[in-house]
C-alpha positions in Angstrom: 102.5 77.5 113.2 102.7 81.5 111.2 103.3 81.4 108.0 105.7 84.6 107.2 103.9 86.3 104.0 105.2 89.4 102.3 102.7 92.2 102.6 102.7 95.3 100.0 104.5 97.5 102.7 107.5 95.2 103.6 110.9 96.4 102.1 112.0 96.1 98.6 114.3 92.8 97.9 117.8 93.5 96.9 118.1 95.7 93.9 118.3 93.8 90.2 122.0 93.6 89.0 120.5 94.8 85.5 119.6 98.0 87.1 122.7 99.7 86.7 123.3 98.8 83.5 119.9 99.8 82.5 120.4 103.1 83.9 124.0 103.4 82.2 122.3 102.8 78.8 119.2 105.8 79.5 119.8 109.5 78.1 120.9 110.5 81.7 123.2 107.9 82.9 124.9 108.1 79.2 125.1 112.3 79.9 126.6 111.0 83.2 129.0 109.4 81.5 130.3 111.7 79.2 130.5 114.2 82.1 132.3 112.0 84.0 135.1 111.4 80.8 134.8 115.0 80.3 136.3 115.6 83.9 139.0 113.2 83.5 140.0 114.2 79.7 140.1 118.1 80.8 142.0 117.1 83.8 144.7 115.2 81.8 144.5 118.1 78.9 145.4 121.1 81.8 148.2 118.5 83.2 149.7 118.1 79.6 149.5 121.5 78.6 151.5 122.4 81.7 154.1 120.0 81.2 154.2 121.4 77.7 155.1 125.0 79.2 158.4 123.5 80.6 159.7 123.6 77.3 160.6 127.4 78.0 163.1 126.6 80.6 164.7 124.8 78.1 165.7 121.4 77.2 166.6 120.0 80.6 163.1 119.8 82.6 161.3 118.7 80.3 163.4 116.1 79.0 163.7 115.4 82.9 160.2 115.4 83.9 159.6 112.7 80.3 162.4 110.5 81.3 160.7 110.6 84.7 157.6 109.1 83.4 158.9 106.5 81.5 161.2 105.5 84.7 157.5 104.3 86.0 156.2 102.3 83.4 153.2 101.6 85.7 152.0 105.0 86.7 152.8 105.7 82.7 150.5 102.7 81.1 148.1 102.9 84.2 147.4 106.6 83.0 147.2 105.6 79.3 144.9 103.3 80.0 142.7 105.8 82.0 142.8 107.8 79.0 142.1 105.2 76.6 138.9 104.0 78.6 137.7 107.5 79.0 137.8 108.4 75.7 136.3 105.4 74.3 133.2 105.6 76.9 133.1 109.3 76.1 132.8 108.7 72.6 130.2 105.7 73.5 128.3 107.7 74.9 127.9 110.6 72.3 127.1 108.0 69.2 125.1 106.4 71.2 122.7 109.8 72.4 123.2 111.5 69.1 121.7 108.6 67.4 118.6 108.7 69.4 117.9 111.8 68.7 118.4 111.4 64.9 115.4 108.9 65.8 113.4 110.8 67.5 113.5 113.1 65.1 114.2 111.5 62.1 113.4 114.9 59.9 114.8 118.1 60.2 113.0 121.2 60.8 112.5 123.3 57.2 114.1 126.7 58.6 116.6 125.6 61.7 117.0 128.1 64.6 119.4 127.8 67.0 117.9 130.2 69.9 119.2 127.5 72.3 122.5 126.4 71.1 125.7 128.1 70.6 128.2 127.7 67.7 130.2 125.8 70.1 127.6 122.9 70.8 126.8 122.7 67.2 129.9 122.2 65.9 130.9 118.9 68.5 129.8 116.4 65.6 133.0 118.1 63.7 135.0 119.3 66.3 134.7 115.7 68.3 136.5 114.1 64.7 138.9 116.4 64.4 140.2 116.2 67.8 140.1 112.4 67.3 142.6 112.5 64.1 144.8 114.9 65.6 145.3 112.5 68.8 146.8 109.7 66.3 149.2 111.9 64.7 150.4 114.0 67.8 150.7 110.5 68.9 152.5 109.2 65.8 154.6 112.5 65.5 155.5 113.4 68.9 155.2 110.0 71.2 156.4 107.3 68.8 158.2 109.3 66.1 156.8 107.4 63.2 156.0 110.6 60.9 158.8 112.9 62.6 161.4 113.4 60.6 164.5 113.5 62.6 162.7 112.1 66.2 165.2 111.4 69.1 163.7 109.2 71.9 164.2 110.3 75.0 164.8 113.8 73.6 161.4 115.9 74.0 162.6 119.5 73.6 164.6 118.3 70.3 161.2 116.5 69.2 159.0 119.4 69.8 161.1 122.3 68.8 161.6 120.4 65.4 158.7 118.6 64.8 156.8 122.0 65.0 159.5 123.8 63.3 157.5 123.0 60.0 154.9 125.8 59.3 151.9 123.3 58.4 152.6 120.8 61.0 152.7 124.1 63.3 149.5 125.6 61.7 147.8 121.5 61.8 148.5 122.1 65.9 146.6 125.3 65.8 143.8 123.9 64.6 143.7 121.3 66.5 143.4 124.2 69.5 141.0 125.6 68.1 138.8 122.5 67.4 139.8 121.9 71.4 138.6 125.1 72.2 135.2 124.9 70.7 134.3 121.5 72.3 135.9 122.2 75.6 134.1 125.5 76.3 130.8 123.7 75.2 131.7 120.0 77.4 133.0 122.5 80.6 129.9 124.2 80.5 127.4 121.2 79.5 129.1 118.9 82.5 128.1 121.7 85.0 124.3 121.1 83.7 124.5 117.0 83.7 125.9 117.4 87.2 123.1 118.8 88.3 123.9 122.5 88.5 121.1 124.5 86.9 122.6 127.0 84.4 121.7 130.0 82.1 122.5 130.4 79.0 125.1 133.8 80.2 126.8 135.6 83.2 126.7 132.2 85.7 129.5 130.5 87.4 129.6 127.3 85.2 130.0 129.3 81.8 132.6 131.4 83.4 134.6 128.5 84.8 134.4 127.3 81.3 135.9 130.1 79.5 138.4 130.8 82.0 139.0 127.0 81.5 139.2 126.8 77.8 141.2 130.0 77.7 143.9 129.0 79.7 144.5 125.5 78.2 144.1 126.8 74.7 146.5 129.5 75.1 149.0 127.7 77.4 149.5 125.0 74.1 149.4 127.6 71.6 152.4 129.5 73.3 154.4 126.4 72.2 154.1 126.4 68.3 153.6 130.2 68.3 157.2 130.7 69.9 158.9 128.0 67.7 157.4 129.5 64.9 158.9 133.2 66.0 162.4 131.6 67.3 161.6 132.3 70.2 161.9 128.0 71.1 164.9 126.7 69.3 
């Protein structure tokens, strides 16, 4: 009678279920990670800031296209929840890789250069908090009304044109853009790079796509505010 043994060249037993996880928590699979988000994140912000833009047809379509969405309570809380899970992974996933390199290098150089890094990449660690905070008061000001001061549900155009009527609230929003625009050009242009696409620092596909990206979005929200602010929305 043969005894089956296992030799060095037979195949590899079924992979451990700790391997994913394990790869999840390296410095790649956690850049994966935020490249994935990133993809979902700028989808959703090119998708609102086109439904924003219905606001110059006037009250009607957008108010349509709102009470619309809330007419499918699934597809509406199956995307929020999307959103909610991608940013929370996304922001995972940055702590997490910022803090090991804080570790592994635990003191900072005595002249910094930044031959290697734009403005843009330096400035996530701000830009990533200030987007945060402006996400719970857009929230609170223009989805459940609780710091606008005449909100209407079911009204959108009435909500927007008011709530961004008020020249600091308006000016708060353009910031916000800006802060958007700094970490979008930077994640566009990083996620190209995770995803395995070798890029230069200038004049290659992925930075373009970026900045044709980030200047499209930024602008098409910035329209908004600007044309309240002018009377041109009212």
């Amino acid at each position: 009678m043969s005894v089956l043994t296992k030799t060095p060249g037979s195949a590899p037993g079924p992979a451990s279920p700790k391997r994913a996880p394990r790869f999840l928590r390296s410095s790649i699979g956690l850049k994966i990670v935020m490249a994935l988000t990133g993809v979902i994140l700028s989808g959703y912000v090119l998708a609102h800031m086109a439904g924003n833009l219905q606001a110059f047809q006037g009250p009607g379509p957008i108010d349509a296209y709102a009470k619309m969405l809330h007419n499918a309570p699934v597809l509406l809380w199956g995307a929020r929840l999307v959103l909610l899970v991608a940013v929370g992974l996304h922001i995972w996933a940055y702590i997490v890789l910022t803090r090991r390199n804080l570790e592994a290098r635990p003191q900072g150089y005595r002249a910094e250069r930044h031959r290697e890094s734009s403005y843009a990449s330096r400035s996530m660690v701000l830009t990533g908090p200030i987007l945060l905070v402006f996400i719970v008061y857009h929230i609170l000001h223009l989805t459940t009304g609780t710091v606008h001061p005449s909100f209407r549900e079911g009204s959108v155009y009435h909500n927007v044109v008011t709530g961004l009527r008020v020249w600091w609230v308006a000016l708060f929003y353009l910031l916000a853009l800006a802060a958007l625009g700094l970490h979008l050009w930077h994640g566009v242009w990083s996620m190209f790079q995770t995803l395995g696409a070798s890029q230069d620092r200038r004049g290659t596909l992925g930075r373009t796509i970026a900045t044709v990206f980030t200047l499209v979005v930024v602008l098409g929200f910035a329209t908004v505010p600007v044309s309240i602010l002018a009377g041109v929305l009212k």
